[in-house]
C-alpha positions as CSV (number, residue, x, y, z in Angstrom):
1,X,25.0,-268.2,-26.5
2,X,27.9,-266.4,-27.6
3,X,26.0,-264.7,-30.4
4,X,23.2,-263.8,-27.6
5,X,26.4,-262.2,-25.8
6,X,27.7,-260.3,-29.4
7,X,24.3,-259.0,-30.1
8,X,24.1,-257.1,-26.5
9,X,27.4,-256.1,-26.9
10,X,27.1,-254.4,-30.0
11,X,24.0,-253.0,-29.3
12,X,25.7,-251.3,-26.3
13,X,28.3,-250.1,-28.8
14,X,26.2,-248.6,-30.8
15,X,24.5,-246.7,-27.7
16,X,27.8,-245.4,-26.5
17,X,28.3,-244.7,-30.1
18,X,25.1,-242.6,-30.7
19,X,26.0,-240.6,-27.2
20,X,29.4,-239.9,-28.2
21,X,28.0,-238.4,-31.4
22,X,25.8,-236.3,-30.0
23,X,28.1,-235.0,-27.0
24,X,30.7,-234.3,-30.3
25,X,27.6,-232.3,-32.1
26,X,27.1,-230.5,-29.2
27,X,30.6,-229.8,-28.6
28,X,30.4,-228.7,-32.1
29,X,28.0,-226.4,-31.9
30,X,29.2,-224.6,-28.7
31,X,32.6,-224.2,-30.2
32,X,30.8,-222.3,-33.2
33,X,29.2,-220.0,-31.1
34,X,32.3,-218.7,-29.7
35,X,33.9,-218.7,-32.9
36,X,31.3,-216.6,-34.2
37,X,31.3,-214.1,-31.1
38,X,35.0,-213.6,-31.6
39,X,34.7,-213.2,-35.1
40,X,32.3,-210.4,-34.2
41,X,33.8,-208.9,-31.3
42,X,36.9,-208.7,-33.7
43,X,35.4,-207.3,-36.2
44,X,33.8,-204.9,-34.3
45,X,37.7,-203.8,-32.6
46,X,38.7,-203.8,-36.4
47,X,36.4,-201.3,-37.3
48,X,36.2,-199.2,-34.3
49,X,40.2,-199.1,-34.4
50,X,39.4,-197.7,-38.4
51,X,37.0,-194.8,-37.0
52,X,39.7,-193.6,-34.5
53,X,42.3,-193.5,-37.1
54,X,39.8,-191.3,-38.9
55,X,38.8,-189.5,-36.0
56,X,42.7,-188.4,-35.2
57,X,43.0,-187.6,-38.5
58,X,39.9,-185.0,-38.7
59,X,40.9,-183.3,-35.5
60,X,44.0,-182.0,-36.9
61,X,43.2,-178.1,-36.4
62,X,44.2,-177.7,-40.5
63,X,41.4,-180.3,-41.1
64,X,39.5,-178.4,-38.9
65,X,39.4,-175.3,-40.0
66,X,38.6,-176.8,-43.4
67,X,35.3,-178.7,-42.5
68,X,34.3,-175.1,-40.6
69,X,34.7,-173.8,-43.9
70,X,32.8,-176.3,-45.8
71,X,30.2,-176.6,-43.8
72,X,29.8,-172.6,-43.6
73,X,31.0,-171.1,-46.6
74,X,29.7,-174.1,-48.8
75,X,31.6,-176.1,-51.3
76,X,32.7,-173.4,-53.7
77,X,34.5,-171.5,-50.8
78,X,37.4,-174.3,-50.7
79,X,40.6,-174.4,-52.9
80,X,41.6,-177.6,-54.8
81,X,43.6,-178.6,-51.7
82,X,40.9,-178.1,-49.5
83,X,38.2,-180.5,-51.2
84,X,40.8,-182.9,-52.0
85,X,41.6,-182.9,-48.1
86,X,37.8,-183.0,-47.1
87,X,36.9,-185.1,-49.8
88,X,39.4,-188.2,-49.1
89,X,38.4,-188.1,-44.9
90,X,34.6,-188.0,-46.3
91,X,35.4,-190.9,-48.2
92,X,37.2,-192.7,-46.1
93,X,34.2,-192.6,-43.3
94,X,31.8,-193.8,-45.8
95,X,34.2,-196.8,-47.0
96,X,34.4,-197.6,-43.2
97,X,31.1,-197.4,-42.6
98,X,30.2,-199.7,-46.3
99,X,32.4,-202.6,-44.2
100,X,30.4,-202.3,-41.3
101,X,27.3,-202.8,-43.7
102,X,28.9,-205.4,-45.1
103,X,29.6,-207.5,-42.0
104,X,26.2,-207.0,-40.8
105,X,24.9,-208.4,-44.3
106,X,27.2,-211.4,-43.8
107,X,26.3,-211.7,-40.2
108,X,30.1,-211.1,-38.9
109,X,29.1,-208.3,-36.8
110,X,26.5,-208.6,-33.7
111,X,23.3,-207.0,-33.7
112,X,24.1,-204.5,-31.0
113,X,27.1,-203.2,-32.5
114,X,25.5,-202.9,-36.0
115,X,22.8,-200.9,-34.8
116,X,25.7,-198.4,-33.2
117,X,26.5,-197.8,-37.0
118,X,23.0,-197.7,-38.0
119,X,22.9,-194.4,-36.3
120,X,25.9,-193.3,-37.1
121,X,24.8,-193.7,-40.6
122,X,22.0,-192.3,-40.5
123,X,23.0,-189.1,-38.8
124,X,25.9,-188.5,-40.8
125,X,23.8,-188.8,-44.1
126,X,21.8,-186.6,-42.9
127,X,24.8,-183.7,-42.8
128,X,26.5,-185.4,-45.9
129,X,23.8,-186.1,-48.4
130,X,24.4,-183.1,-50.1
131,X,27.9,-183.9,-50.7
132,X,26.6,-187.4,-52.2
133,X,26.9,-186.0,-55.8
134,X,29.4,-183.0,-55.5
135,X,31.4,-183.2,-58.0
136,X,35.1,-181.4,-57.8
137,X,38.2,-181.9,-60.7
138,X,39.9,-183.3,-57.5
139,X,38.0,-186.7,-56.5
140,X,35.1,-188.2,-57.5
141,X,31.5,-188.3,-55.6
142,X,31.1,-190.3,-52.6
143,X,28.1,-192.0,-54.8
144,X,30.7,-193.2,-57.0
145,X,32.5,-195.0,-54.6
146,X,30.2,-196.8,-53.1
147,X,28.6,-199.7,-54.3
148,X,24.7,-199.4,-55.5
149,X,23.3,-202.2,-53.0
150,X,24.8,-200.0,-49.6
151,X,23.7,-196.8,-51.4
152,X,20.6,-198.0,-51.9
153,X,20.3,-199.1,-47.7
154,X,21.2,-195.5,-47.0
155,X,19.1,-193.9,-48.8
156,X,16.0,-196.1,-48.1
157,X,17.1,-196.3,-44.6
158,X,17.9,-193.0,-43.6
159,X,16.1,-190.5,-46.0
């Protein structure tokens, strides 16, 4: 009888057991989900927080009257000091906008706020392009910098 009385109570056991597990899984699994939509939204702050540092930067009015230069005088019109100047805030978009790529490849940034970059991407290769391969005794290419795998997504994706 008693053994009758063992069996039913480890069979409960293993009911409340198998229950348990599966409200910890689930748990589980709805703790990931915010993780990862904090990791995102985070990432997303960090990089939007970069583009506004860059964004104060390239409003100063002697960066300013720089890119008015560049953009229509050409490349040759600018001193040393002057490509170096617009060559480093060029470069330091495209780094910022390499991380983005980056977190989208390893799925740390959402959907919606990749395809925000997408477009910014795409637009500003559009007016930078050219510059891809200008070479000046004062910093390298931007094609340089970059590695080959988000060169290759830009031009593919935006040419």
């Amino acid at each position: 009888m008693k053994s009758k009385q063992l069996q039913k109570l480890a069979l409960g056991a293993e009911i409340v057991s198998a229950i348990v597990v599966v409200a910890t899984i689930g748990f589980l699994a709805v703790q990931t989900m915010e993780n990862t939509n904090a990791v995102q939204a985070q990432m997303f702050q960090e990089l939007m927080r970069d583009l506004n540092d860059w964004r104060k930067m390239i409003s100063r009015p002697d960066y300013s009257a720089i890119d008015k230069k560049y953009w229509q005088e050409g490349w040759g019109s600018l001193d040393y000091e002057e490509q170096r100047q617009f060559s480093i805030t060029n470069n330091i978009l495209w780094g910022i906008y390499e991380s983005a790529y980056f977190a989208n490849e390893r799925e740390i940034l959402g959907p919606t706020e990749w395809s925000r970059f997408q477009i910014a991407i795409c637009r500003r290769f559009s007016r930078d392009h050219l510059m891809w391969e200008q070479d000046a005794p004062t910093v390298r290419p931007v094609s340089q910098l970059l590695t080959a795998e988000f060169l290759e997504y830009v031009e593919g994706t935006c040419s």
